[in-house]
N, C-alpha and C positions, 0 to 999 in steps of 0.2 A: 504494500500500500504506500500510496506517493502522498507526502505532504504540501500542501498547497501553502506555500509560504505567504501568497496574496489574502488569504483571509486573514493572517494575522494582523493585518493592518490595513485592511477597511473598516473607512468612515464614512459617518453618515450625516448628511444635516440633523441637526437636532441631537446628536449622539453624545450621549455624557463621555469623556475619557478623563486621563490623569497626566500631566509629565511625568518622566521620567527622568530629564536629564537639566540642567540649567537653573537659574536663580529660583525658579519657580518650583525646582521640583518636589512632587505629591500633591501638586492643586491640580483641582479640580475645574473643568473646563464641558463648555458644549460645544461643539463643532459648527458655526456659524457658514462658512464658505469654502468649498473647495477651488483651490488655486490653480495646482495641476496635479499630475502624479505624486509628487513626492511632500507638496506644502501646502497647507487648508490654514484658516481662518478659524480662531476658536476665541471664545468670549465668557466672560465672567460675569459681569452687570456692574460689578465694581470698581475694578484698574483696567479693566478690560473692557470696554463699552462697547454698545454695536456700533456707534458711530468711530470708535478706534481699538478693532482688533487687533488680536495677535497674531501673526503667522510663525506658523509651528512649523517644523519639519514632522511626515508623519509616523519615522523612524522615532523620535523624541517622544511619543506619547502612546499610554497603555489603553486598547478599547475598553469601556466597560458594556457592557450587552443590555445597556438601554436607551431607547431611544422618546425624544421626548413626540407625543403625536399630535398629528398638523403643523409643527414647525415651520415645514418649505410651505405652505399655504400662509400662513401668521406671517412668515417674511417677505412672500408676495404680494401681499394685503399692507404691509405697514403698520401691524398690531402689536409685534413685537417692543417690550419696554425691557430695560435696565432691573425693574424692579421685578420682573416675571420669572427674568432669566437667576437674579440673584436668588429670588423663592423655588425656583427648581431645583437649583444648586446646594440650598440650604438643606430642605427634602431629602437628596439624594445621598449628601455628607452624613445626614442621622440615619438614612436606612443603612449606610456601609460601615458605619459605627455599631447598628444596633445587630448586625450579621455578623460583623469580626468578634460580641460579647458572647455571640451564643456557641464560637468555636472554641 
């Protein structure tokens, strides 16, 4: 059986991950825009605004296997806020909090 090394690092709009590597790394991030193959756009609500992303490389950052839904709709509408994306992030920090308590 062949391993498919490209799953290990697709992203998705809306995709919660983590760094890996750099000032930032262990924060938590959503995947805002992909750029090309190798660098997307990821955002936080707080130092990382949608109006001033961060561009990651996508080697730099760990997937986590959720994704938040109607994203790519919410960002083609213009509904998306700062404050949405911080409260998803809050969410998703205490569900990976309260999963690493019960290992």
């Amino acid at each position: 059986m062949r391993f498919n090394k490209e799953s290990k690092t697709d992203l998705y709009l809306g995709q919660f991950c983590r760094s890996k590597q750099g000032r930032d790394k262990d924060k938590l991030y959503i995947v805002y825009e992909l750029v090309d193959e190798d660098y997307l756009l990821v955002v936080d609500g707080k130092y990382k605004t949608l109006s001033k992303p961060k561009k990651k490389n996508k080697k730099h950052l760990q997937k986590i296997n959720d994704i938040i839904d109607d994203f790519e709709k919410d960002k083609l509408e213009n509904t998306l806020t700062n404050e949405y994306i911080k409260r998803k992030i809050k969410l998703k920090e205490e569900a990976l909090i309260n999963v690493e308590r019960c290992y």
